[in-house]
VEXTIKE-991691 format. One record per atom (N, C-alpha, C): residue in three letters; chain; y, x, z. Coordinates in nm, 4 decimals, always signed. Atoms other than C-alpha are relative to their C-alpha. Layout:
BEGIN
('ALA','A',(Y,X,Z))
...
***
This chain:
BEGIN
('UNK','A',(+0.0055,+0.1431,-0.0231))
('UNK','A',(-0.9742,+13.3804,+8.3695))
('UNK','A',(-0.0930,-0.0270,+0.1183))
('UNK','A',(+0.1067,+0.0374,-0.1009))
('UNK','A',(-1.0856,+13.2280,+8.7030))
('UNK','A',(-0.0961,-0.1095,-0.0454))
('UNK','A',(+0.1018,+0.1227,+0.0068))
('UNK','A',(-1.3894,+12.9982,+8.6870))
('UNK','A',(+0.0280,-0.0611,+0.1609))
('UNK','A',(-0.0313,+0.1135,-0.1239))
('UNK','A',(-1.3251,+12.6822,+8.9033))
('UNK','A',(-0.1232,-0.0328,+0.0601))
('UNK','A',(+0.1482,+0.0361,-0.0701))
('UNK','A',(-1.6023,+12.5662,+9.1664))
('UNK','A',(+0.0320,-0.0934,-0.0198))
('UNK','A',(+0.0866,+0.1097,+0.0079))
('UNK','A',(-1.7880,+12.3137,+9.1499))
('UNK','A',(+0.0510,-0.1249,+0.1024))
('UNK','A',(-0.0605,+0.0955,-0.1130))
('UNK','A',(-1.6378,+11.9902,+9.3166))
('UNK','A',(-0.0803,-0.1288,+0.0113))
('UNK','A',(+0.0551,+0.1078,-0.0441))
('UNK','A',(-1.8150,+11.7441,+9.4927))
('UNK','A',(+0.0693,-0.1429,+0.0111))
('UNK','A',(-0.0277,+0.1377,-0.0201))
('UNK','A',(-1.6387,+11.3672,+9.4759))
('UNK','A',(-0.0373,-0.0705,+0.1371))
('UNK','A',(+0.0853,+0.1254,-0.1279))
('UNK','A',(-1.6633,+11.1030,+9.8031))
('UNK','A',(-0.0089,-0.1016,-0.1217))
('UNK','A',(+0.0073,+0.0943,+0.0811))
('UNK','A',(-1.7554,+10.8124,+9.6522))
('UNK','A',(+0.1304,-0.1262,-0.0091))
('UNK','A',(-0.1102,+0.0769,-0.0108))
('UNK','A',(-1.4221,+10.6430,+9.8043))
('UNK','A',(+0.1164,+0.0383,-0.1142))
('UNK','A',(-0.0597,-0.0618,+0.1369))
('UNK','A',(-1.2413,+10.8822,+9.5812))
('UNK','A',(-0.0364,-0.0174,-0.1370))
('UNK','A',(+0.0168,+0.0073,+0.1564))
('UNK','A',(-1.4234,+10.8237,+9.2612))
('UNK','A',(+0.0534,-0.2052,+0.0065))
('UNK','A',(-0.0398,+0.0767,-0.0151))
('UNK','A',(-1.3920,+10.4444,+9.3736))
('UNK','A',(+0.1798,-0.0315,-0.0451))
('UNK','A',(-0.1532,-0.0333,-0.0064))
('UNK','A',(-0.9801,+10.5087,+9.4105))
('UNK','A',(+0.0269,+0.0658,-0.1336))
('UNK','A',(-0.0290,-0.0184,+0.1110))
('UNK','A',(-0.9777,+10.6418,+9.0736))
('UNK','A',(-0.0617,-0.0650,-0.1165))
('UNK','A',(+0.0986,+0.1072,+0.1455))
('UNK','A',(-1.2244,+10.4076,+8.8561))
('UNK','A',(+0.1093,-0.1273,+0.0214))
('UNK','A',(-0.0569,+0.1118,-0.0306))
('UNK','A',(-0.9873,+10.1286,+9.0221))
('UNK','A',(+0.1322,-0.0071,-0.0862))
('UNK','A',(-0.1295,-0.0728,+0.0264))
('UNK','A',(-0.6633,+10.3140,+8.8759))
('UNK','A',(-0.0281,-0.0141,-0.1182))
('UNK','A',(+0.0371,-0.0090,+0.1168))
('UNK','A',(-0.8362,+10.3366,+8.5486))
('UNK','A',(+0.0188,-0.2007,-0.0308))
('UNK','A',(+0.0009,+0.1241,-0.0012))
('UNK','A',(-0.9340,+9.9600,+8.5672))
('UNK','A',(+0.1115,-0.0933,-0.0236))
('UNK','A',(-0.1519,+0.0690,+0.0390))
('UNK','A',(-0.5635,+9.8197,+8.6618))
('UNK','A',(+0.0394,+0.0454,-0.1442))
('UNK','A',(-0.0499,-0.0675,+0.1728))
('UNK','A',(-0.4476,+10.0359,+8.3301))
('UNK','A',(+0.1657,+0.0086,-0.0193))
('UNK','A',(-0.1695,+0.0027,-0.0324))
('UNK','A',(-0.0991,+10.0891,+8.4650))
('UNK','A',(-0.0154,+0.1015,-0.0023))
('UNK','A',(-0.0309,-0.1531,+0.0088))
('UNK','A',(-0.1397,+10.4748,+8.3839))
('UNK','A',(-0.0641,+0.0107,-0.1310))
('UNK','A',(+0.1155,-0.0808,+0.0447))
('UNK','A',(-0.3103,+10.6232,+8.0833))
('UNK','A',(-0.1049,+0.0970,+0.0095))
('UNK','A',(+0.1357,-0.0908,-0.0483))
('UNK','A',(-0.6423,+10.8251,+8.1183))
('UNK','A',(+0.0828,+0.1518,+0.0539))
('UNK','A',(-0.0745,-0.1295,-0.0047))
('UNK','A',(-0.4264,+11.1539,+8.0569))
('UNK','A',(+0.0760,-0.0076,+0.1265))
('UNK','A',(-0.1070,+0.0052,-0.1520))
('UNK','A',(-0.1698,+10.9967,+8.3302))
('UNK','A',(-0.0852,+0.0654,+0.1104))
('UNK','A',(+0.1792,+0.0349,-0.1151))
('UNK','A',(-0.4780,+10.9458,+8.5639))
('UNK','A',(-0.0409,+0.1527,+0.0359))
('UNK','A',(+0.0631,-0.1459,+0.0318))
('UNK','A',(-0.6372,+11.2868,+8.4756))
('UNK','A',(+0.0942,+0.0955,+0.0979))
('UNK','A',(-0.0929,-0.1037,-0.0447))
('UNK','A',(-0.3471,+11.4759,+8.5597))
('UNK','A',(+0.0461,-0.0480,+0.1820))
('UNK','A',(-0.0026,+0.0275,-0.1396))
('UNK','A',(-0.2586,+11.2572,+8.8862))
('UNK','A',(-0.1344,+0.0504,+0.0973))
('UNK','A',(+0.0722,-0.0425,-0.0069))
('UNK','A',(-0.5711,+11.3340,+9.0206))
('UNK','A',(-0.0912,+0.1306,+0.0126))
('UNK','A',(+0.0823,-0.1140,+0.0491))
('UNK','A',(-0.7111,+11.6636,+8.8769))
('UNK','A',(-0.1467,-0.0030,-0.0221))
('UNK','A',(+0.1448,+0.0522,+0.0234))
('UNK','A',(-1.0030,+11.5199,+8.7136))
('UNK','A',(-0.0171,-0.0180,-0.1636))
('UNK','A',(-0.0008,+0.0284,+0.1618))
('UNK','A',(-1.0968,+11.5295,+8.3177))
('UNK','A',(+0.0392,-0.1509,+0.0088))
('UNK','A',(+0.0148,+0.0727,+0.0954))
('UNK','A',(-1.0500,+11.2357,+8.0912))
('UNK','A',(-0.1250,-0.0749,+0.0044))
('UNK','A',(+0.1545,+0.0612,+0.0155))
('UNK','A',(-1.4030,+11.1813,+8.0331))
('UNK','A',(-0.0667,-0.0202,+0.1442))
('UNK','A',(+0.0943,+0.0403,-0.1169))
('UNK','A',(-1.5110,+11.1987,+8.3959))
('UNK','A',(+0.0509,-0.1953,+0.0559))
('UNK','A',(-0.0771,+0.1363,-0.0517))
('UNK','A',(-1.2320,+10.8894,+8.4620))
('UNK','A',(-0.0863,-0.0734,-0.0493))
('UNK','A',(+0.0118,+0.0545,+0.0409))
('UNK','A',(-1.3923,+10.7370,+8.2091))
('UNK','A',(-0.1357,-0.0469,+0.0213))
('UNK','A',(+0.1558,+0.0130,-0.0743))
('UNK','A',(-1.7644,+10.7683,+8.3465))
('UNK','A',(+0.0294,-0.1025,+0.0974))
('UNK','A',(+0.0538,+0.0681,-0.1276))
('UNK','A',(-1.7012,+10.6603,+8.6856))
('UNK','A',(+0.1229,-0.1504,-0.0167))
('UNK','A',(-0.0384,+0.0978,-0.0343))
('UNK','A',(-1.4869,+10.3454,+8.5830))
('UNK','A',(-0.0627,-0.0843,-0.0890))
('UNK','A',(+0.0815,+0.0889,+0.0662))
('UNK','A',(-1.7591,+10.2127,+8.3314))
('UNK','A',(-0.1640,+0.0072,+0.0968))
('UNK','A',(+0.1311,+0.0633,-0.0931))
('UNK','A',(-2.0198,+10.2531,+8.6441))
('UNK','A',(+0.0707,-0.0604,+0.0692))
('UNK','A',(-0.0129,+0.1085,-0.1138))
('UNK','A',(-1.7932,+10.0619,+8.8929))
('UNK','A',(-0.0273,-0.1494,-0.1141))
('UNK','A',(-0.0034,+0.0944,+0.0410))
('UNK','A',(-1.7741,+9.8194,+8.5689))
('UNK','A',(-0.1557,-0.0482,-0.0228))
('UNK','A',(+0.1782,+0.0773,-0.0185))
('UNK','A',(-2.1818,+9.7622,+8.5863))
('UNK','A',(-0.0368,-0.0076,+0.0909))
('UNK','A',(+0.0343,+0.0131,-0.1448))
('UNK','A',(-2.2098,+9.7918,+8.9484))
('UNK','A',(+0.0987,-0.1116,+0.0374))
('UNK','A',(-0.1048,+0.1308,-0.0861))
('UNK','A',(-1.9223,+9.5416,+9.0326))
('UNK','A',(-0.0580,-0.1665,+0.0503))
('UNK','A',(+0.0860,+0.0806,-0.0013))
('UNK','A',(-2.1685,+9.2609,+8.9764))
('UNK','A',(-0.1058,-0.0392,+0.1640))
('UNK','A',(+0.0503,-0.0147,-0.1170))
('UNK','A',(-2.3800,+9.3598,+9.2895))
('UNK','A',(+0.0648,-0.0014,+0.1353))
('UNK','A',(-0.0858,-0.0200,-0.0879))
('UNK','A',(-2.0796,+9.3705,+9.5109))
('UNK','A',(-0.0340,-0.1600,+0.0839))
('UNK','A',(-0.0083,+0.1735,-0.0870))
('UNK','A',(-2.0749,+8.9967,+9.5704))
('UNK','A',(-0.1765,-0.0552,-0.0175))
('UNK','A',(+0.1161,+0.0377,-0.0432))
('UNK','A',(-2.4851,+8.9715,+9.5594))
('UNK','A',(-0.0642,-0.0311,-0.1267))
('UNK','A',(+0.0664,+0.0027,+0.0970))
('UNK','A',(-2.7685,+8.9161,+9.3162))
('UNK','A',(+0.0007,-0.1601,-0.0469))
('UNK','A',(-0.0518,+0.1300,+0.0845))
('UNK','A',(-2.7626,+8.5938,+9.0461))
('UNK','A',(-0.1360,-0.0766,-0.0102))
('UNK','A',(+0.1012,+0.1445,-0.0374))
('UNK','A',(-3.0963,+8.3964,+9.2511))
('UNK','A',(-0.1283,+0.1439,-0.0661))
('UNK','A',(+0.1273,-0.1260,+0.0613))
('UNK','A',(-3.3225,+8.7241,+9.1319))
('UNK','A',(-0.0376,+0.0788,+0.0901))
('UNK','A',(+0.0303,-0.0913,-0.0681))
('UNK','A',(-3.3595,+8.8711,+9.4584))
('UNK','A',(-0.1920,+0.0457,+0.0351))
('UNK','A',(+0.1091,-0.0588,-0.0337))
('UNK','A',(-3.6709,+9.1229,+9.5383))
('UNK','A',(-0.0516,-0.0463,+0.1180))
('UNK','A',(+0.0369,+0.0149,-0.1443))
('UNK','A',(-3.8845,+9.0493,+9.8128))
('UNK','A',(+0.0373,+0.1451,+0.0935))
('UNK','A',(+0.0139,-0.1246,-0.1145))
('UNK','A',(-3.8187,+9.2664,+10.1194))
('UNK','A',(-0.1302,+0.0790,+0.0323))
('UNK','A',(+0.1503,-0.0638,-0.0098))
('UNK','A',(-4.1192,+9.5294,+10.1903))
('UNK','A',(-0.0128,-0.0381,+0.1103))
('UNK','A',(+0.0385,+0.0449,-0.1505))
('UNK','A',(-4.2817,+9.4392,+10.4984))
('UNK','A',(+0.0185,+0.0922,+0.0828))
('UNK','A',(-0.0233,-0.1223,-0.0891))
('UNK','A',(-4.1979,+9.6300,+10.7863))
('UNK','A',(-0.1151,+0.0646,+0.0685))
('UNK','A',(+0.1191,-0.1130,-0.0535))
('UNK','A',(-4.4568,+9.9032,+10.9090))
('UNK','A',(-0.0259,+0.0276,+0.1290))
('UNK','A',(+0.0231,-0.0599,-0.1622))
('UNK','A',(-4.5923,+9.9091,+11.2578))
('UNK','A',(-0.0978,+0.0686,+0.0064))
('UNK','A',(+0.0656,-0.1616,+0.0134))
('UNK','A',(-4.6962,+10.2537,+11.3344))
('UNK','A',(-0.0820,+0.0044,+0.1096))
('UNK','A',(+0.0993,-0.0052,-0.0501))
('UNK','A',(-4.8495,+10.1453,+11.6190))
('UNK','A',(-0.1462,-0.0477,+0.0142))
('UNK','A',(+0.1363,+0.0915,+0.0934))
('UNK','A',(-5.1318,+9.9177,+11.4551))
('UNK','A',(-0.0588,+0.0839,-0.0709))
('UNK','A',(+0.0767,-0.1011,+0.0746))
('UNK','A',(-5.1378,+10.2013,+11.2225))
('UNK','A',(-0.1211,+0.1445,+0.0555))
('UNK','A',(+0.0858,-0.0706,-0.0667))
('UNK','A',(-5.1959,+10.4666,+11.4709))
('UNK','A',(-0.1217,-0.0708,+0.0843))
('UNK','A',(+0.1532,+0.0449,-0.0363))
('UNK','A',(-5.4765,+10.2221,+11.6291))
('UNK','A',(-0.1203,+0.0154,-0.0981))
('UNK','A',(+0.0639,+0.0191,+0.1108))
('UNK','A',(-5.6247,+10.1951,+11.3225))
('UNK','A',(-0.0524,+0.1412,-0.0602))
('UNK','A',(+0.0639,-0.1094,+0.0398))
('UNK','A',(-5.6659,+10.5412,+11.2447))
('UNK','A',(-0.0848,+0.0697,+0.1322))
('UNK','A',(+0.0568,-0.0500,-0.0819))
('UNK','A',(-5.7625,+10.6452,+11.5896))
('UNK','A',(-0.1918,-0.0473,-0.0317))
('UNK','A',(+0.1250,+0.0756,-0.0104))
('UNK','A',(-6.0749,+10.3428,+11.5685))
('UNK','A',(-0.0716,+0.0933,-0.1609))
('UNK','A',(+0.0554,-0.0185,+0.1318))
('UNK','A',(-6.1817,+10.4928,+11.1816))
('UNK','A',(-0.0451,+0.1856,+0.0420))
('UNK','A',(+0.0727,-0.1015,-0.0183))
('UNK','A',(-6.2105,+10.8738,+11.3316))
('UNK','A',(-0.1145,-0.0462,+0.1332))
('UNK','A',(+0.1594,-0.0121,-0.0721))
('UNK','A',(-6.4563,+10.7647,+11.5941))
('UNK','A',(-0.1201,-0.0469,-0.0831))
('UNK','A',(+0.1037,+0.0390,+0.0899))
('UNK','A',(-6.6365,+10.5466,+11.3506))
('UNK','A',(-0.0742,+0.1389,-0.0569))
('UNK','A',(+0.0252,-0.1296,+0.0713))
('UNK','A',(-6.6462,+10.8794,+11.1459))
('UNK','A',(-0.0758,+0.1246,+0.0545))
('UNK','A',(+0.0654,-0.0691,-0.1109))
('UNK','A',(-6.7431,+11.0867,+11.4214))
('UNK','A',(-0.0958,-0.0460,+0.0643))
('UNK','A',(+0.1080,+0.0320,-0.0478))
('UNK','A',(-6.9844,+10.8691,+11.5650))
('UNK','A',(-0.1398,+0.0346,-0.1175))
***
């Protein structure tokens, strides 16, 4: 018996098959076999597009603040001025 490698997914592809699952114009087994993909994996990646789908069209007034953006050259001033201090 060969052992099968290990297969990596794009995410357009797991996309293209959680979608397939979703419509429900095949059964899992259909799916499975179109494909070449278990049962249970279909069934993973079309109950994460169904909790991620939410985020597609944007957050519900709960958004995070943005981190502030980092200027490296303030930073590198800033460390230059703290080794002379140090050194002086």
């Amino acid at each position: 018996m060969t052992k099968r490698i290990r297969r990596n997914h794009s995410p357009a592809f797991k996309a293209k098959v959680a979608l397939a699952a979703v419509k429900g114009e095949k059964t899992l087994a259909e799916l499975a076999q179109q494909f070449d993909v278990h049962p249970n994996q279909i069934t993973t990646w079309r109950s994460q597009l169904m909790e991620g789908a939410a985020g597609v069209f944007g957050s519900d007034g709960h958004s995070e603040p943005a981190e502030p953006a980092i200027d490296v050259k303030t930073l590198h001033a800033k460390i230059g001025e703290l080794t002379l201090v140090n050194d002086y």
